[in-house]
Every structure is written in C-alpha cells, then in structure tokens.
N, C-alpha and C positions, 0 to 999 in steps of 0.2 A: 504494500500500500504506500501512496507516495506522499508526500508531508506536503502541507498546505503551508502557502506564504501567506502571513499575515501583515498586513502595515497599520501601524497608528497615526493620523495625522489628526490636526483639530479641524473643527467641522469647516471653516473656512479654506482651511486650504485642500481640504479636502472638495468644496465648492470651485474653486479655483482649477483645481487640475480637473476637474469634469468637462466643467465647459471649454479650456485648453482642450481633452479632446476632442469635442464637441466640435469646435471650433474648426480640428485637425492643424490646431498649432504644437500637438503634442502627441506623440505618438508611443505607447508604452510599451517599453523593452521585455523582451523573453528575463521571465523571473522574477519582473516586479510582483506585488503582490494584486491579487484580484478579490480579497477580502479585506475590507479600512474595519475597524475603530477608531472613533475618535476621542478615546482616553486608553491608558492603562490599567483605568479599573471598570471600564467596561466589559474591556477583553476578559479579566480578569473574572468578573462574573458570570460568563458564558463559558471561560476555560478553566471553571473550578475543577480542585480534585474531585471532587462526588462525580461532574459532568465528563472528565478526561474517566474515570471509572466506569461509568455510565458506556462510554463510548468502545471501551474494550471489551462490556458484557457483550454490548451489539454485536461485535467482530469477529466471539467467542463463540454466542450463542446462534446466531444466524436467526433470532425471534421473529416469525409469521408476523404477529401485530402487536401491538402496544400494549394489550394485555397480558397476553405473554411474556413481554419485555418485564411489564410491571411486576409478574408474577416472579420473575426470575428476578429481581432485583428490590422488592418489597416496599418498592416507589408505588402512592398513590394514581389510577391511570389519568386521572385529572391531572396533577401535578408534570405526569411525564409527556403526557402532549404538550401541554404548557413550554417544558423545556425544551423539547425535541423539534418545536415550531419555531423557536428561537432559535436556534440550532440551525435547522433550516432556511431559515432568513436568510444566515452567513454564510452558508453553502458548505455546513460540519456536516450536514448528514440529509440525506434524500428521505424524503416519505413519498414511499410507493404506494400507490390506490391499486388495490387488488381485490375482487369483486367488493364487498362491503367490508373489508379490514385494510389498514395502513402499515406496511411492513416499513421498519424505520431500517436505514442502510447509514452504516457510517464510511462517509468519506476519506478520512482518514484520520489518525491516532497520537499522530509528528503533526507539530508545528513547528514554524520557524517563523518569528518575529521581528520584523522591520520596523525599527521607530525614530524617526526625522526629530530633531534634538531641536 
C-alpha cells in the first residue's frame, strides 16, 4: 500500500494556490501532496492513534460494512460513519456502496507530511 502525501498550509494560501491553478499559472509537481490541512491539529484529529488503528483493523480485516467494522473494533456504528466520512473527505479511505451496505477501504496506513513553515 503506498503512503499518502499530506500538506498543511493555512487556508489562505491554500486559496491562493487553487486558483494559481485554476488560473494554470501553477502547475503541481509529481509528489506534491493532493490532501491540504490547514492546521497541525486538524491533521492531527483525523490522524489520531485510535483513527491510524482504526485504519489497520480495515487493512487486516477486509470488513463487508461498517457494522462489521464496528463489530470488530467495539466502535459505536454511528460514531464510525461519522469518522470514516471524514476520513473520506481527505481521500484516507473509500466507502464503497454495495447493494445496501458500505464497505469502508482504506487507502492507505503511511503518511508522509509536508508543512510550508
């Protein structure tokens, strides 16, 4: 599984380079990251340990639907859509629609973090 790049910039510059490329006065290089935070402790709450744990049951267990996940991990299943939708936002992990259940996929396990000083 291959590591996600992550970058933190503030929400301004992070506005700034959008519309750079928008614009195509900015063109992003092989490697930059293709997920922003715009703090350290957003990241932070999204890449807790429970959640990086969370992510390896996924890996381990290959769980059909959030049920199951829940079940294997003794997470509320309210709670774990909750997280896993956020999750998904940042593109940490896919939820696949499969007849009436959501199998959650995790993307990957590594990260590697970029943060503009």
């Amino acid at each position: 599984m291959k590591a996600i790049t992550i970058g933190i910039l503030p929400q301004d510059k992070m506005r700034q380079r959008a519309i750079a490329i928008a614009r195509g006065d900015y063109k992003p290089k092989a490697g930059e990251p293709k997920v922003w935070f715009t703090s350290m402790k957003s990241l932070a709450e999204v890449l807790s340990d429970d959640n990086r744990a969370l992510l390896r049951v996924i890996v381990d267990t290959a769980p059909a639907s959030i049920a199951e996940l829940a079940q294997a991990t003794g997470r509320k299943p309210g709670n774990l859509s909750r997280t896993l939708k956020t999750m998904s936002h940042y593109g940490i992990v896919d939820l696949k629609r499969e007849r009436n259940l959501v199998r959650p996929v995790a993307k990957a396990t590594e990260f590697r973090i970029v943060a503009a000083a």
